[in-house]
VOGU-3710 file (C-alpha; in Angstrom, 3 decimals, decimal comma):
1> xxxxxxxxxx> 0,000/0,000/0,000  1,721/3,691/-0,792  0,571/6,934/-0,168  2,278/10,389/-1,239  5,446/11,416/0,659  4,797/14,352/3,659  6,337/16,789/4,866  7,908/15,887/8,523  6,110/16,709/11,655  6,968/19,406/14,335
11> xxxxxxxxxx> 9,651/17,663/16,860  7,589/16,640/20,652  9,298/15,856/23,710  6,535/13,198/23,863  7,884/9,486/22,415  4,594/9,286/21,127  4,088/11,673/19,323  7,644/12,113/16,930  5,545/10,255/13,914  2,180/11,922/13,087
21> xxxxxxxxxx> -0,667/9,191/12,712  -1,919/8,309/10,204  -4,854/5,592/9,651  -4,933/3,509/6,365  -7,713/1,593/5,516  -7,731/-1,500/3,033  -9,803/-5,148/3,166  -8,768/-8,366/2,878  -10,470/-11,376/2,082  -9,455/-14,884/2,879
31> xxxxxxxxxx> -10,731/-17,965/1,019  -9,806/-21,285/2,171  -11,147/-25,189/1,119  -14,648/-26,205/2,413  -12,957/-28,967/4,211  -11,193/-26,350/6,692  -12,054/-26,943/10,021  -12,634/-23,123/11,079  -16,504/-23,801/12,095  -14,644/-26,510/14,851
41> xxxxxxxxxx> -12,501/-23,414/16,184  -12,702/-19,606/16,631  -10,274/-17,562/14,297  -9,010/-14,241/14,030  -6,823/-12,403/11,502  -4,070/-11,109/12,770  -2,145/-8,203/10,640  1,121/-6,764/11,147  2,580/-2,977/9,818  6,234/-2,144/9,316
51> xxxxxxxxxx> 7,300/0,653/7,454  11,120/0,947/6,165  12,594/2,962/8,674  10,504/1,924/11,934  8,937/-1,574/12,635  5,819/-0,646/14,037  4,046/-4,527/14,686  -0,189/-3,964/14,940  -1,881/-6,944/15,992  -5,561/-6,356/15,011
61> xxxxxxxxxx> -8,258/-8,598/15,677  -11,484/-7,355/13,829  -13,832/-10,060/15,693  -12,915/-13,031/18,205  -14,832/-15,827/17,410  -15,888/-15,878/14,023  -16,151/-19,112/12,157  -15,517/-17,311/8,809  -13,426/-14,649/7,340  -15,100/-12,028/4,608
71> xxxxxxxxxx> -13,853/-9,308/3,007  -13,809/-6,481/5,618  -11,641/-2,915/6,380  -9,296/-3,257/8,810  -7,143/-0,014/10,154  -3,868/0,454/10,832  -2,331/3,420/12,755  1,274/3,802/11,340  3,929/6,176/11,134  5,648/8,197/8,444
81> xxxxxxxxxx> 6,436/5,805/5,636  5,703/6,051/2,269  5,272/2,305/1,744  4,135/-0,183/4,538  4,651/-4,018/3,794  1,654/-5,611/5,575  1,611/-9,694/6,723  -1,481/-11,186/6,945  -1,448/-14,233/8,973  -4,320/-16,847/10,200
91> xxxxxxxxxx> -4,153/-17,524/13,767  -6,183/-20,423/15,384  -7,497/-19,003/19,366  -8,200/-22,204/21,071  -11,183/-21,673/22,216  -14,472/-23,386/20,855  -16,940/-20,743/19,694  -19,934/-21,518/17,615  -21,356/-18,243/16,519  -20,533/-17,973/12,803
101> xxxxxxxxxx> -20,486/-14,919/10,394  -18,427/-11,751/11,228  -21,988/-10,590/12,565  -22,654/-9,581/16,284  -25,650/-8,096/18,217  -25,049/-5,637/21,024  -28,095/-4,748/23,211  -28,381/-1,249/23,365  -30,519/0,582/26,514  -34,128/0,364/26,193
111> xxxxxxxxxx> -33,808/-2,946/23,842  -36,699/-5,529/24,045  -35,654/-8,895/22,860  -38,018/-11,230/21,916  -38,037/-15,027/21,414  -39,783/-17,011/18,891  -39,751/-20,444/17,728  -40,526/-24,161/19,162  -40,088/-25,742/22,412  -36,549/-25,144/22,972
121> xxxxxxxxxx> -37,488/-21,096/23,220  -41,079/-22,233/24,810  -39,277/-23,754/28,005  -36,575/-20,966/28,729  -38,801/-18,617/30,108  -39,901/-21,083/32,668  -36,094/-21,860/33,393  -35,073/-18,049/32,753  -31,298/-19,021/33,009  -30,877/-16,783/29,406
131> xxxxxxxxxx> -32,702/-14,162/30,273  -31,720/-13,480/33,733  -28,116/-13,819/33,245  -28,770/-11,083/29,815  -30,389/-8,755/32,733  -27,269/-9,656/35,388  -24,543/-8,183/32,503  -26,623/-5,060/31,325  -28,160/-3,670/34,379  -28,149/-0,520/33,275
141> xxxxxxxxxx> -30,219/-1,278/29,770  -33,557/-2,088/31,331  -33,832/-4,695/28,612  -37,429/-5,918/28,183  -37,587/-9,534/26,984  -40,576/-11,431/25,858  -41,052/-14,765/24,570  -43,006/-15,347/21,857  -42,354/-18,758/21,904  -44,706/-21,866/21,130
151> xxxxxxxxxx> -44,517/-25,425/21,140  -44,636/-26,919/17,877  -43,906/-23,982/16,267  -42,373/-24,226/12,987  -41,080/-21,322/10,445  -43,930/-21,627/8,776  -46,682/-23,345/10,397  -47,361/-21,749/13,904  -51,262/-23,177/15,103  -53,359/-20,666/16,802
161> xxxxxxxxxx> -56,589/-19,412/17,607  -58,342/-17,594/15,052  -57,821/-13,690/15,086  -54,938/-14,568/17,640  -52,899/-12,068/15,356  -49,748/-12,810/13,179  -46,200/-13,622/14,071  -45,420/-9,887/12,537  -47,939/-8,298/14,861  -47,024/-10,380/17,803
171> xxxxxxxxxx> -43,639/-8,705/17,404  -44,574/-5,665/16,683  -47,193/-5,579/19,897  -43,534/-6,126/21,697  -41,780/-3,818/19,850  -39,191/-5,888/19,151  -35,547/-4,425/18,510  -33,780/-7,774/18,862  -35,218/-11,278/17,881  -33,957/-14,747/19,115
181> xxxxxxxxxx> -35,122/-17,146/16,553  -35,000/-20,652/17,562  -36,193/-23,038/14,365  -35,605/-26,200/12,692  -36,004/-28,985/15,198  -39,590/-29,627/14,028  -38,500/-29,477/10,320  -35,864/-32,007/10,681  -38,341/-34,517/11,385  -39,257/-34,758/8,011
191> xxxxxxxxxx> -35,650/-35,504/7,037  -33,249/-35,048/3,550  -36,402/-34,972/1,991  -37,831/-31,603/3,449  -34,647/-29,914/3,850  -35,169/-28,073/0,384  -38,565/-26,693/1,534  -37,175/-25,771/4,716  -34,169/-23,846/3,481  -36,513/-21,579/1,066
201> xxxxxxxxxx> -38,826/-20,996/4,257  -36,072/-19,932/6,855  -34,711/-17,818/4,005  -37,777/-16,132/3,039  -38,855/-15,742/7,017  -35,022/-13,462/7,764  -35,853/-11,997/4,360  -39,324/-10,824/5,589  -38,599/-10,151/8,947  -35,835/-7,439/7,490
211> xxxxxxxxxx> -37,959/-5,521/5,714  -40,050/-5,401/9,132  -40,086/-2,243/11,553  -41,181/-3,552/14,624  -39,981/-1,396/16,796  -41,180/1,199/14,659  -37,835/2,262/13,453  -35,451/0,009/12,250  -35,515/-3,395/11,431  -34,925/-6,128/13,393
221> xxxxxxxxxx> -31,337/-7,648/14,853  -31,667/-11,492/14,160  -29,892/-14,083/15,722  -30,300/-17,778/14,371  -29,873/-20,617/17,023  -30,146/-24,419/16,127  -31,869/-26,997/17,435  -29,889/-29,398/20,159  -29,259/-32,066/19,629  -30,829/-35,488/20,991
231> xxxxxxxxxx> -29,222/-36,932/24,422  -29,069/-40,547/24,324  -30,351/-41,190/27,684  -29,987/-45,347/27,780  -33,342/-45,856/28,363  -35,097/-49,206/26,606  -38,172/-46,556/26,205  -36,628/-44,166/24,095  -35,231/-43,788/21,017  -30,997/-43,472/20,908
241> xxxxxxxxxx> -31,213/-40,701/18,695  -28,720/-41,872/16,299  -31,081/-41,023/13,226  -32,789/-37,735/14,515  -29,205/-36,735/14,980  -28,753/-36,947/11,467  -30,852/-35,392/10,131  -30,582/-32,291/12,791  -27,241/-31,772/11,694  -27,959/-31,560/7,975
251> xxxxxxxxxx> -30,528/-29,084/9,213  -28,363/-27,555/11,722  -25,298/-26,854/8,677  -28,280/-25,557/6,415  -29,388/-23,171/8,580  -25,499/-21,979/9,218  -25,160/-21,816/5,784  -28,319/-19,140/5,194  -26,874/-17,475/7,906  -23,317/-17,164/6,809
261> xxxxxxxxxx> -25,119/-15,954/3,317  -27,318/-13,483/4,747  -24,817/-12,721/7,419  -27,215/-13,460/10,312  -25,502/-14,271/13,663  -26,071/-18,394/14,409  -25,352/-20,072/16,750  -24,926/-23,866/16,776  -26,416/-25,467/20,022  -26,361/-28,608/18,452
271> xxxxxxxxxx> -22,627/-29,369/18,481  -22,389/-27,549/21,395  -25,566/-30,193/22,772  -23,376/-32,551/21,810  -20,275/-31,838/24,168  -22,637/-30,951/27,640  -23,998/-34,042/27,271  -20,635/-35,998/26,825  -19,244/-33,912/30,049  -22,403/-33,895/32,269
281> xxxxxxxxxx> -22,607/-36,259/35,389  -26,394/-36,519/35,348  -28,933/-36,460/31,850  -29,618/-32,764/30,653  -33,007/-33,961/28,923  -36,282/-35,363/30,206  -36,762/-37,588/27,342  -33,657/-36,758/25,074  -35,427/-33,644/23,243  -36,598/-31,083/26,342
291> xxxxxxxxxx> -34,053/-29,840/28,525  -34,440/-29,946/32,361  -34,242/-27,492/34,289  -30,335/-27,768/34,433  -30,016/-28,826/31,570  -31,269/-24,848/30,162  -28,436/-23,430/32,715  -25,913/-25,033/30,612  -27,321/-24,339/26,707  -27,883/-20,474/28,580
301> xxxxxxxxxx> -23,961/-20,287/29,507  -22,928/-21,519/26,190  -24,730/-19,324/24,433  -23,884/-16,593/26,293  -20,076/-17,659/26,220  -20,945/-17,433/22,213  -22,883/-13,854/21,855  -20,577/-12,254/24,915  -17,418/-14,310/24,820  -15,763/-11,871/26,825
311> xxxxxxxxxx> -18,774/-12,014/29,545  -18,017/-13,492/33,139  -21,123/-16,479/33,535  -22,464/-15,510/37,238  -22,627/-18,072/39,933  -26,169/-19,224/40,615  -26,183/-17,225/44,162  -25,266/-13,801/42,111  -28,269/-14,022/40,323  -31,004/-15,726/42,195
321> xxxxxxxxxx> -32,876/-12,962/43,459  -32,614/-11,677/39,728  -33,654/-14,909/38,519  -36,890/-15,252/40,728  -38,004/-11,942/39,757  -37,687/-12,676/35,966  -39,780/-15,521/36,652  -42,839/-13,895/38,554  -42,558/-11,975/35,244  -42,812/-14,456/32,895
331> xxxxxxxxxx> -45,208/-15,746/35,167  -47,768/-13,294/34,241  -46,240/-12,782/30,637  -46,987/-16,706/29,780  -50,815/-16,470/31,782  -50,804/-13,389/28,891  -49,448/-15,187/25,532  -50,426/-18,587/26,527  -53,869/-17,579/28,062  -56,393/-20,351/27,899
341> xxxxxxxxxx> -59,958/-20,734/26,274  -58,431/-18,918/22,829  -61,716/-19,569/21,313  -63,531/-16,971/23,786  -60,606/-14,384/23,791  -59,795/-14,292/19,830  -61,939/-17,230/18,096  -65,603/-17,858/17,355  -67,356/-17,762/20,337  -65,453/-14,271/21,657
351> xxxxxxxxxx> -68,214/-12,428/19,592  -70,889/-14,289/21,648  -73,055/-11,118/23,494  -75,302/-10,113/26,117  -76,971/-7,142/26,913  -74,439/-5,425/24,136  -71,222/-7,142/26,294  -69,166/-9,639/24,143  -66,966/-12,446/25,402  -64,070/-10,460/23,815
361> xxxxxxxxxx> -65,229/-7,596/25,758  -64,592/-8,806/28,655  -61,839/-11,533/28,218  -59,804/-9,137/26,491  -59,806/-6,435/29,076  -58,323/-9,041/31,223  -55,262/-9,496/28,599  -54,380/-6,015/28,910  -54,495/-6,303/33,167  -51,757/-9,537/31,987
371> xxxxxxxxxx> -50,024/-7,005/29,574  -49,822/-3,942/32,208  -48,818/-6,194/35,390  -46,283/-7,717/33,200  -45,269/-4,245/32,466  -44,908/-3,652/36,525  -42,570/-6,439/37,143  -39,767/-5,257/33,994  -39,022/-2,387/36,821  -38,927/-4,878/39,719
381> xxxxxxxxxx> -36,545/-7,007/37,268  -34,414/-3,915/36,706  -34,149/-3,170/40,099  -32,831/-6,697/40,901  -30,583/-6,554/38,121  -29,134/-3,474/40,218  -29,192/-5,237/43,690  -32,581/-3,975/44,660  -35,437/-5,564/45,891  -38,659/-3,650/44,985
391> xxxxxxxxxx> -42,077/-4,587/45,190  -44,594/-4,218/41,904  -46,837/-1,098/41,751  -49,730/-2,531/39,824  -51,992/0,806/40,886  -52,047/1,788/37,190  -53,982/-1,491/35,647  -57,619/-1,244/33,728  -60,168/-2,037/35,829  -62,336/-4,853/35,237
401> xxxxxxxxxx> -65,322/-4,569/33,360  -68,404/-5,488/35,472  -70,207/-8,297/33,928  -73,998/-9,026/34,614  -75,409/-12,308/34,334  -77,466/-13,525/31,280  -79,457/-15,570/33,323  -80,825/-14,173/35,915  -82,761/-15,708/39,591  -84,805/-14,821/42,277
411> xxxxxxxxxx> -82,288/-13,605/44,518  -80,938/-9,805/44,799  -78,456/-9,235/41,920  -80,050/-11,962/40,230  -78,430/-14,965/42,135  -79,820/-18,306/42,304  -80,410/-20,199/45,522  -77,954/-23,283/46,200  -79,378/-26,248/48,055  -77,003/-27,387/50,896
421> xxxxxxxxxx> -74,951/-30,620/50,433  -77,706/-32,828/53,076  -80,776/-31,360/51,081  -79,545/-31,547/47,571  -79,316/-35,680/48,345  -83,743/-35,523/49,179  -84,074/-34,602/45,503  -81,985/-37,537/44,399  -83,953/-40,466/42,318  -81,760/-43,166/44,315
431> xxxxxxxxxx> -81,128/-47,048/42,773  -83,171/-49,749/45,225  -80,959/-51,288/47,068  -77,981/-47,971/46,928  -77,650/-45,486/49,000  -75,867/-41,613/48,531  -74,100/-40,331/51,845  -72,128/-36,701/52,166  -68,571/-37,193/51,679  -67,452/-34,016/51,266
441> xxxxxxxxxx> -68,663/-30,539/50,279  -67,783/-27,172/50,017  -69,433/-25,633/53,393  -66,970/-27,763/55,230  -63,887/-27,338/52,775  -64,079/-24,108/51,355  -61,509/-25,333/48,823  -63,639/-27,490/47,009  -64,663/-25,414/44,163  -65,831/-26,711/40,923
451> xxxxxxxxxx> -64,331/-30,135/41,090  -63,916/-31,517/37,532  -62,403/-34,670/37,958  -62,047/-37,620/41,188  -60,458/-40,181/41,998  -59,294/-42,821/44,687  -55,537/-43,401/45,134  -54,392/-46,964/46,709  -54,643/-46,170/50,014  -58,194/-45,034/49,688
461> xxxxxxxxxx> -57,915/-41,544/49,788  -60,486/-39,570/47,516  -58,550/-37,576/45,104  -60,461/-33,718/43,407  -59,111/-31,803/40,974  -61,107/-28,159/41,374  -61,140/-25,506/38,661  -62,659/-22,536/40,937  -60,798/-20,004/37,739  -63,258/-21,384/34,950
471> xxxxxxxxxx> -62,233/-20,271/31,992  -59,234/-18,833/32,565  -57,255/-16,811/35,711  -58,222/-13,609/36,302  -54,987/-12,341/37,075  -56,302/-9,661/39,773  -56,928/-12,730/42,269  -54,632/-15,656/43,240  -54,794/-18,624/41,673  -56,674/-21,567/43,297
481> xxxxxxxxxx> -57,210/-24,273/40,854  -55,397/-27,159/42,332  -55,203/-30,665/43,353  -57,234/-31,724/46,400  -56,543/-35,284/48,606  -59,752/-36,020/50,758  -58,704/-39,082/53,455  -61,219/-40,999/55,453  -58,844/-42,903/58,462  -61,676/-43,430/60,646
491> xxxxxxxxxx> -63,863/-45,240/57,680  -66,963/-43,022/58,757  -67,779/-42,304/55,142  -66,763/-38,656/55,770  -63,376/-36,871/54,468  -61,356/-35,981/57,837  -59,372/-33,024/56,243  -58,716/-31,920/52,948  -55,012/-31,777/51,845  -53,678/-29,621/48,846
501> xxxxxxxxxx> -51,147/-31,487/46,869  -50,891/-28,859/44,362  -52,100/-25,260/44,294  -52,076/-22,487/42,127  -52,426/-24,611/39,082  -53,598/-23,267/35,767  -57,004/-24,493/34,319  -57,085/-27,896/35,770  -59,102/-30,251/33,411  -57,783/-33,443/35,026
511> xxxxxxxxxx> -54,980/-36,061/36,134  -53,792/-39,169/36,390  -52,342/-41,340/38,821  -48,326/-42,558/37,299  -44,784/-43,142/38,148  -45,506/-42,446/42,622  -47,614/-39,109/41,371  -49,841/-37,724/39,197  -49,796/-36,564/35,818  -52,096/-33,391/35,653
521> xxxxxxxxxx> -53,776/-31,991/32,472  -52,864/-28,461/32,939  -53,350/-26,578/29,538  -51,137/-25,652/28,022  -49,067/-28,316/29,779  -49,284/-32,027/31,132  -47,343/-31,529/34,392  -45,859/-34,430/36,429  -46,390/-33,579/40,182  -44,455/-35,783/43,073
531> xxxxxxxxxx> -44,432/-36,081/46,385  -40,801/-36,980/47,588  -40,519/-36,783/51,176  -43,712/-37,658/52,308  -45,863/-34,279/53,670  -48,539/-34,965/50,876  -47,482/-31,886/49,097  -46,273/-31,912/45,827  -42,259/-30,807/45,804  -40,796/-32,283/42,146
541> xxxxxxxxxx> -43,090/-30,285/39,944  -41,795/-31,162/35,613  -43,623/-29,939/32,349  -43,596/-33,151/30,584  -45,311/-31,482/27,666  -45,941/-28,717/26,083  -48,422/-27,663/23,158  -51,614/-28,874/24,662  -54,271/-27,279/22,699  -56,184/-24,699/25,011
551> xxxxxx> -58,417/-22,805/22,521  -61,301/-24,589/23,951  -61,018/-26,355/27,537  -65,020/-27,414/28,112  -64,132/-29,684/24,876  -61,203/-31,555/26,878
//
């Protein structure tokens, strides 16, 4: 590279400053085989000035970390020759990064990140190991991060409830500056045979989402993660994953491949699957595909060791007060995105009136209570993020709308008259030779509230799941559906007590007994509820799965 001969500077008593500056810019490009194993190892290019009267060596590194080199400026600073001879050299860091393309994201203040894509996105916010420690390294940001994610969702078939609005105005509700997009596990079910399809869909879905303004201002900052891979967990009632392995990694070097194109940031969770689960003591997955609990904690520090490598992962007791306030958030957030009974909030039967009062009315006055109180605990995140422990204001929500009822009795108000428990049995047509006695009832256990399913364990004990939120949480009350144990010991034909296994379920619709607990038919979710130590109370608590369809629970 030359440039015209100057004239020589003023002399300085400063070392520094005998040679005036000066910065030329040029790129450089390196090409190397496909075989190369740079997507194995982080790379840099390293490039050193000399001029012929002073060796000046510059070391610059334009990225750390990137799996591929493009053509890109680089500047060097030299001093006052008229022809510098420049080395460029390749320079393998030993340390395994995954993100590929010379393509980062920095969260700016005031960002709001958003997640979208299948189960893999759909369980983080109940683990919140990503999003907490992305609060714990930019306290200062008051990041607002909501996840749009949705079991079974694939890039282009996402099931909802009709009128339940588009992916594009689901992100643009959020105002979305950055978006976490996790894809392609779903897809690669279908094998070599739907890779084609899926290639034109993921590239079509970062083409659209560019020429998006969500925020209202600028387009969108993408990041690409795969799917994991599948953990063989030894276990003579699951699959090995040898084959879905396969064909998740032709999917998984596809989707690195639109990426490097497009120069979207990806990151590969399934090789990096692949290595926690080689190195962990104890499975990661539930059944090979979902990640436990821990198992999120480790995929979270990878990926942050990818999009931050310089970042310092917090211990667990750094963060946990963070943590539990991210989770009350996404607590209400998920009662919001996820909220049951679809078909009376967006579908069909929301139009359904009384007395000029629609379902949609009402229901959907409740989803912005969800949208404000999830509103109230971002600041209560932010002020854990700073060490502070705050309590949320939720002064400011909507008030509920009144509702009147569209049938109406003899009572004031229009309430109807309930028989007690003894009297209701006088009006029973009773079987010769049966007879109907009061086990239990709501006067004496208050609890008791809309029981939808029972059942008697094998030690006798009478067993209620009660719904008392029919249709769906009102998110200005506690939650109290939950799962009831009624015991007899003294074989009087009464209940003695009333126990509560479980509480503040969401929209019980039923359970069975399995594996020394209960799986309960929570929608969304199948949960599997435990009792460990013996108190009766339910302390191992897993969502076994995901996806249950919700947009009409008096039809399950």
């Amino acid at each position: 590279i030359r440039r015209p001969p100057r004239s020589t500077p003023k002399p300085s008593s400063a070392a520094s400053d005998v040679y005036k500056r000066q910065t030329i810019v040029f790129s450089a490009t390196i090409k190397y085989p496909a075989h190369f194993p740079l997507p194995t190892i982080a790379s840099s290019l390293a490039i050193t000035a000399s001029d012929d009267e002073h060796l000046v060596p510059r070391p610059i590194f334009p990225q750390k970390g990137i799996g591929m080199l493009r053509a890109r400026n680089f500047k060097i600073v030299s001093s006052r020759s008229k022809t510098l001879s420049l080395t460029l050299g390749l320079y393998a860091i030993l340390v395994p990064l995954n993100v590929l393309s010379g393509q980062t994201v920095e969260l700016q203040k005031g960002d709001t990140v958003a997640y979208i894509g299948n189960t893999t996105a759909d369980r983080m916010q109940h683990h919140a190991w990503l999003e907490t420690y992305l609060h714990h390294l930019h306290p200062g940001h008051q990041l607002t991060i909501r996840n749009l994610g949705f079991s079974g969702d694939e890039v282009l078939t996402r099931p909802r409830s009709a009128n339940f609005g588009t992916p594009d105005q689901w992100l643009t509700k959020v105002g979305a500056d950055v978006v976490f997009c996790f894809f392609g596990y779903n897809e690669a079910l279908r094998g070599e045979a739907g890779l084609p399809a899926f290639v034109a869909e993921l590239s079509s879905m970062i083409d659209g989402m560019r020429n998006q303004k969500y925020n209202g201002n600028s387009a969108p900052r993408i990041v690409l993660f795969s799917p994991i891979s599948h953990e063989d967990l030894q276990s003579r009632h699951l699959p090995d994953g040898t084959k879905n392995n396969a064909n998740l990694e032709l999917y998984t070097n596809a989707m690195r491949e639109i990426c490097e194109n497009k120069e979207v940031p990806f990151v590969d969770l399934f090789e990096a699957s692949q290595k926690l689960y080689a190195s962990s003591d104890k499975p990661l997955t539930m059944n090979g595909v979902h990640l436990l609990d821990h198992g999120n904690r480790a995929i979270a520090r990878e990926i942050l060791r990818n999009l931050i490598p310089d970042a310092r992962v917090p211990e667990d007791q750094e963060i946990a007060q963070l943590r539990e306030a991210v989770l009350r958030k996404n607590y209400y957030w998920f009662s919001r995105y996820r909220v049951v009974d679809g078909y009376n909030v967006f579908g069909g039967r929301s139009t359904l009136a009384w007395d000029g009062q629609s379902n949609a009315d009402v229901m959907r006055r409740e989803m912005e209570i969800f949208d404000v109180m999830t509103s109230n605990r971002d600041a209560v995140v932010w002020a854990a993020a700073n060490g502070r422990i705050v309590e949320p204001d939720d002064t400011n929500i909507p008030e509920l709308l009144a509702v009147a009822t569209n049938k109406r009795g003899p009572l004031p108000e229009g309430k109807w008259p309930y028989m007690e428990a003894e009297a209701a049995i006088s009006q029973m047509q009773v079987a010769e030779g049966m007879e109907v006695n009061l086990f239990a009832s709501e006067e004496e256990f208050p609890r008791l509230i809309n029981p939808v399913q029972i059942s008697v364990d094998t030690d006798s004990r009478l067993w209620a799941a009660v719904w008392p939120s029919y249709p769906h949480w009102n998110p200005t009350t506690e939650r109290r559906d939950a799962i009831l144990i009624f015991p007899d010991e003294d074989l009087d034909g009464k209940a003695d007590e009333c126990i509560v296994f479980a509480d503040k379920l969401n929209s019980v619709t039923g359970f069975e007994f399995w594996g020394g607990g209960v799986l309960v038919a929570a929608p969304p979710e199948i949960w599997f509820l435990k009792d460990t130590d013996g108190d009766d109370r339910a302390d191992l608590k897993i969502r076994m799965l995901q996806g249950v369809s919700s947009l009409s629970l008096i039809h399950i």
